[in-house]
C-alpha positions as CSV (number, residue, x, y, z in Angstrom):
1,X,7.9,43.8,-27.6
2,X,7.6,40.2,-26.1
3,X,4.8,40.4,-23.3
4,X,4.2,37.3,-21.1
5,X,1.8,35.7,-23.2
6,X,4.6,35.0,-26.0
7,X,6.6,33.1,-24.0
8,X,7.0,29.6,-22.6
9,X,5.7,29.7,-18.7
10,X,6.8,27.5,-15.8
11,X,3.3,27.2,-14.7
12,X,2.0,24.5,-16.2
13,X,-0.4,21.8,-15.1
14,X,-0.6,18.0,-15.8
15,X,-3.6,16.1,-15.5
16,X,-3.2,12.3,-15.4
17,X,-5.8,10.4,-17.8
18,X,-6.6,7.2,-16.3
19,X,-7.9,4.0,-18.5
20,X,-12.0,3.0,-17.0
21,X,-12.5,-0.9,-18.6
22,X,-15.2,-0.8,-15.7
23,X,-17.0,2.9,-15.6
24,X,-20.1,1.9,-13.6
25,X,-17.8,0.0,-10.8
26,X,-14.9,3.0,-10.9
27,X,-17.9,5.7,-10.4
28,X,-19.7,3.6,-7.5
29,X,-16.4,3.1,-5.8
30,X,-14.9,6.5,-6.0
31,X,-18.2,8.1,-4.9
32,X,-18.0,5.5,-1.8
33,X,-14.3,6.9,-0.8
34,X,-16.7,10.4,-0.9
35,X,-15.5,12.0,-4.4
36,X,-17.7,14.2,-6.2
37,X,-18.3,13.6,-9.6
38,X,-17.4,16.6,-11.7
39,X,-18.1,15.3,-14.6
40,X,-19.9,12.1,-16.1
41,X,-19.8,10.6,-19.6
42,X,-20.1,7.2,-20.7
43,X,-21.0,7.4,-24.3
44,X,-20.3,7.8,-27.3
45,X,-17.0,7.2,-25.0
46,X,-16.1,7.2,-21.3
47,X,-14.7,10.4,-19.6
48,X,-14.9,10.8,-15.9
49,X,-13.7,13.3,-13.5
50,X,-13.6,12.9,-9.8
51,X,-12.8,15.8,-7.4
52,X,-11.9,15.4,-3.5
53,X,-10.2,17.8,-1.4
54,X,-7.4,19.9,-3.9
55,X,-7.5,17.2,-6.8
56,X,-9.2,15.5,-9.5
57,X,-8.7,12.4,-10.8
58,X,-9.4,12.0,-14.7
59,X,-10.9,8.8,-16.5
60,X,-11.0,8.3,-20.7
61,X,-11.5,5.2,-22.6
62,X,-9.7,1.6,-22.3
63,X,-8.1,-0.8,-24.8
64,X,-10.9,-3.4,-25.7
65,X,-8.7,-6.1,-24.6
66,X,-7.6,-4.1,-20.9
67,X,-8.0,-6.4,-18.3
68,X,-8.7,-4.7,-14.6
69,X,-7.8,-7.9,-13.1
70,X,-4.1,-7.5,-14.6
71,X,-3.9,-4.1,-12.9
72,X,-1.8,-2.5,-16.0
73,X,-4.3,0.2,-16.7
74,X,-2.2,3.3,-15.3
75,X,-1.8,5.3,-12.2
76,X,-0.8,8.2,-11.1
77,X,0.8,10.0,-7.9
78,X,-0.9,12.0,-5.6
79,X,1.7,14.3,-3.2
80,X,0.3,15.1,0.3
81,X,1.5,16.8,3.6
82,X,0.3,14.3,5.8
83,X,-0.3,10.7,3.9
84,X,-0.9,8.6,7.5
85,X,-4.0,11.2,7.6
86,X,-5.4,10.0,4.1
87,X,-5.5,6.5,5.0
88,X,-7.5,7.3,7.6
89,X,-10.2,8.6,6.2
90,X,-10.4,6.5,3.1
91,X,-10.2,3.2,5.1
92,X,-12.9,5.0,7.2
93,X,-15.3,5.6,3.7
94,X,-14.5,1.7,3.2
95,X,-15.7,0.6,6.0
96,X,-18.9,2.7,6.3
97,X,-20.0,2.3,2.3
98,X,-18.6,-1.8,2.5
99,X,-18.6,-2.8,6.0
100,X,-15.0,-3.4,6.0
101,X,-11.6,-2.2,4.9
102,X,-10.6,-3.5,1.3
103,X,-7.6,-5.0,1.2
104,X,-7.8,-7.6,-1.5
105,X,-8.6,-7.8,-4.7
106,X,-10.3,-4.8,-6.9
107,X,-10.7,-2.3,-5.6
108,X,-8.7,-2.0,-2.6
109,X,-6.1,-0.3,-0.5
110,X,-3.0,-1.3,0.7
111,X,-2.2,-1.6,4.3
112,X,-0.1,2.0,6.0
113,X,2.2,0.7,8.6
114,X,2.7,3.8,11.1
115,X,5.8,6.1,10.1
116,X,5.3,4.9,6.2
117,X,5.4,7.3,3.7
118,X,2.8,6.1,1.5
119,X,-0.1,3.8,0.1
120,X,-1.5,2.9,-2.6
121,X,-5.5,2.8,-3.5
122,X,-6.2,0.0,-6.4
123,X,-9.9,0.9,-8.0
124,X,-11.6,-1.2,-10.0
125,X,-10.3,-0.7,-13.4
126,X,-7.5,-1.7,-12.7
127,X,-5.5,2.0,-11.9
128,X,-3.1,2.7,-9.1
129,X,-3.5,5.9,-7.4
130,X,-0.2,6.4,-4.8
131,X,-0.6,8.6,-1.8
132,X,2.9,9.9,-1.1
133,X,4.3,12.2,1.6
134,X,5.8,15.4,0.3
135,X,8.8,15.3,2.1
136,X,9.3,11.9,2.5
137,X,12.9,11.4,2.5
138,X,15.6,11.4,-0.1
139,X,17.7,8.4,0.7
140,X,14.2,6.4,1.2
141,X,15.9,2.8,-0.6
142,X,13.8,1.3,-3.2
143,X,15.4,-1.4,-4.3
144,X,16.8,-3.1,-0.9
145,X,20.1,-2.0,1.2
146,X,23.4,-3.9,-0.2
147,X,24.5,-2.1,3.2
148,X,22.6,-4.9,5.2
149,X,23.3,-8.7,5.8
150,X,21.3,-11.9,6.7
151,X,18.2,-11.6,8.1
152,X,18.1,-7.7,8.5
153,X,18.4,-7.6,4.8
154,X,15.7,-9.8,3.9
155,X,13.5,-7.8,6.5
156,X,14.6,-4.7,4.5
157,X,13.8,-6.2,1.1
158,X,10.0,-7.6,2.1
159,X,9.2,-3.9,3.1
160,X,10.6,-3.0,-0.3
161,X,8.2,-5.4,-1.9
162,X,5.5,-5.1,0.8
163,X,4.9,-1.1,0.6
164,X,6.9,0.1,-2.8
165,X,5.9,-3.0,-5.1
166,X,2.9,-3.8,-3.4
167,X,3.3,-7.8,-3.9
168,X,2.4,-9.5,-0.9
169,X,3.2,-13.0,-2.3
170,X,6.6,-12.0,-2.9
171,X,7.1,-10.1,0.4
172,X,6.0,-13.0,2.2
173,X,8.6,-16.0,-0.1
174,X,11.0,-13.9,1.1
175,X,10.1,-13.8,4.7
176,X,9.6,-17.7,4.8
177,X,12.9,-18.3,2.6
178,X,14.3,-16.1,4.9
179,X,13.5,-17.5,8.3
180,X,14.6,-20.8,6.4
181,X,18.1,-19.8,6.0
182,X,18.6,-16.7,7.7
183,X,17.2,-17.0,11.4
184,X,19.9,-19.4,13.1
185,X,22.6,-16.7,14.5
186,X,20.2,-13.9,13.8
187,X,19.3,-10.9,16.3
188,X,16.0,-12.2,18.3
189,X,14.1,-8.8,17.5
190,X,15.3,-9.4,13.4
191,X,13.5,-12.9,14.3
192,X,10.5,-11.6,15.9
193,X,10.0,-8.8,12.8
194,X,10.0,-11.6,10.3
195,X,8.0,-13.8,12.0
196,X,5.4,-10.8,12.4
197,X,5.5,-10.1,9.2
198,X,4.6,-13.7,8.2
199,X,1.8,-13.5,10.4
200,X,0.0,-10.0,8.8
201,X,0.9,-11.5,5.2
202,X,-0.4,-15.0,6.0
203,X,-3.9,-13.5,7.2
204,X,-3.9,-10.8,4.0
205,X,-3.3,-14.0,1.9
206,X,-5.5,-16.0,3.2
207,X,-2.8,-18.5,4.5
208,X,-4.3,-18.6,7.8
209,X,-3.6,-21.8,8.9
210,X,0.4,-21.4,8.6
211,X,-0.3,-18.3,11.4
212,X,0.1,-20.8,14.1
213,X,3.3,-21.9,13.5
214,X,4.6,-18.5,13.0
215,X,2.9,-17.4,16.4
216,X,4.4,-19.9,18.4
217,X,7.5,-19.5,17.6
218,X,7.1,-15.7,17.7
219,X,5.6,-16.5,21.3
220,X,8.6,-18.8,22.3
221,X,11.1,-15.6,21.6
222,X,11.7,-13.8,24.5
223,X,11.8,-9.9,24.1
224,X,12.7,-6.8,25.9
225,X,9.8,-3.8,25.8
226,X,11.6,-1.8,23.4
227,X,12.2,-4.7,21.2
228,X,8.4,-5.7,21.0
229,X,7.9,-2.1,20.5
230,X,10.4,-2.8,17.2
231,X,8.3,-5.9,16.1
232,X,5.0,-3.8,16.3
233,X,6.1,-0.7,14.4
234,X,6.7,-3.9,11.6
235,X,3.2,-4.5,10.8
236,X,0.3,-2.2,9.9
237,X,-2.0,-4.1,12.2
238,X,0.1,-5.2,15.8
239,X,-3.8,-6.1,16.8
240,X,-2.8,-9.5,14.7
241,X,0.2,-9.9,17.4
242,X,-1.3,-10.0,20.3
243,X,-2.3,-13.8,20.8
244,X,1.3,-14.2,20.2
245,X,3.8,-11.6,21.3
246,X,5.3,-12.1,24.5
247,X,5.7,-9.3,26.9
248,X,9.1,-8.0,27.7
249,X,10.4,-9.7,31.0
């Protein structure tokens, strides 16, 4: 007689095994975001486990030539309920244990523009950890709409880049290259979301001094409520807007 124990059981449980170049760093960091450290070992080789809220995240040893800077080490996916929720309170743990959200560089954690459906925390060796939303939806488009045109498509393929890819520099070359070629004839509102969008990616890059020339001709657009409602809803941070968004006649 085959009992339960014989057989193969759909109840199995995977736990992702990160690569720590940088043990000391990954355990001061994670224990900032307010982890618990279940378990700590750095020699005769590394093996970590962090715990917070219903999961653990697992650390073992790196390649002696793993750079964290390269940020190849691994990652894993973590599936939540309500993601917008979990930036929250990580980006609040950054900016108690740091002084201010970390956006760039290692560690960090990438900006949640409201109604996203995820986010990504970069630690310091080099790991990805994505937060994504359980039901976030089945037609989501990662790789760009060949359903949209002009300037509405480049818009579309900067979020890509922006949110799924993570690569600011990128999002923002095809915001500028876009603007370049695409803005005569375009929708005002398409306009305005690009040249938001240059705005936020210029200050995460450090490009401030290009913000002005986006601003003003963000400020020169004129816009209906709804429509600066549309540009906000863009960017992570419409706080960056405000010297230059024009109110809706």
């Amino acid at each position: 007689m085959t009992t339960n124990e014989d057989r193969v059981q759909p109840n199995e449980t995977t736990v992702p095994l990160l690569h720590c170049p940088a043990p000391e760093e990954t355990l001061a960091f994670w224990r900032a975001l307010g982890f618990e450290v279940a378990y700590e070992q750095l020699k005769p080789y590394v093996y970590l486990v962090f715990s917070w809220s219903g999961f653990q995240l697992h650390y073992g040893p790196a390649p002696k030539d793993l750079d964290p800077a390269k940020e190849q080490s691994g990652g894993c996916l973590v599936m939540v309920d309500a993601v917008a929720s979990y930036h929250a309170v990580f980006t609040e743990a950054m900016r108690r244990a740091y002084g201010k959200v970390l956006v760039k560089g290692l560690p960090r954690v990438t900006r949640y523009r409201a109604g996203s459906s995820r986010f990504s925390i970069v630690d310091p060796s080099g790991n990805t950890v994505v937060f994504i939303q359980r039901d976030e939806p089945r037609d989501v488009e990662y790789g760009g709409s060949t359903e949209l045109e002009g300037l509405a498509r480049v818009l579309d393929n900067a979020r890509i880049l922006r949110e799924f890819k993570m690569d600011d520099r990128a999002a923002y070359r095809a915001l500028d290259s876009g603007m370049r070629r695409r803005a005569e004839g375009a929708p005002v509102v398409e306009q305005a979301m690009a040249l938001a969008g240059l705005i936020e990616l210029a200050t995460a890059l450090a490009k401030t001094d290009q913000v002005p020339e986006w601003g003003a001709r963000l400020q020169a657009l004129s816009l209906t409520e709804p429509e600066r409602t549309q540009v906000e809803g863009y960017v992570a941070d419409p706080a960056l807007l405000t010297p230059w968004l024009p109110a809706g006649p």
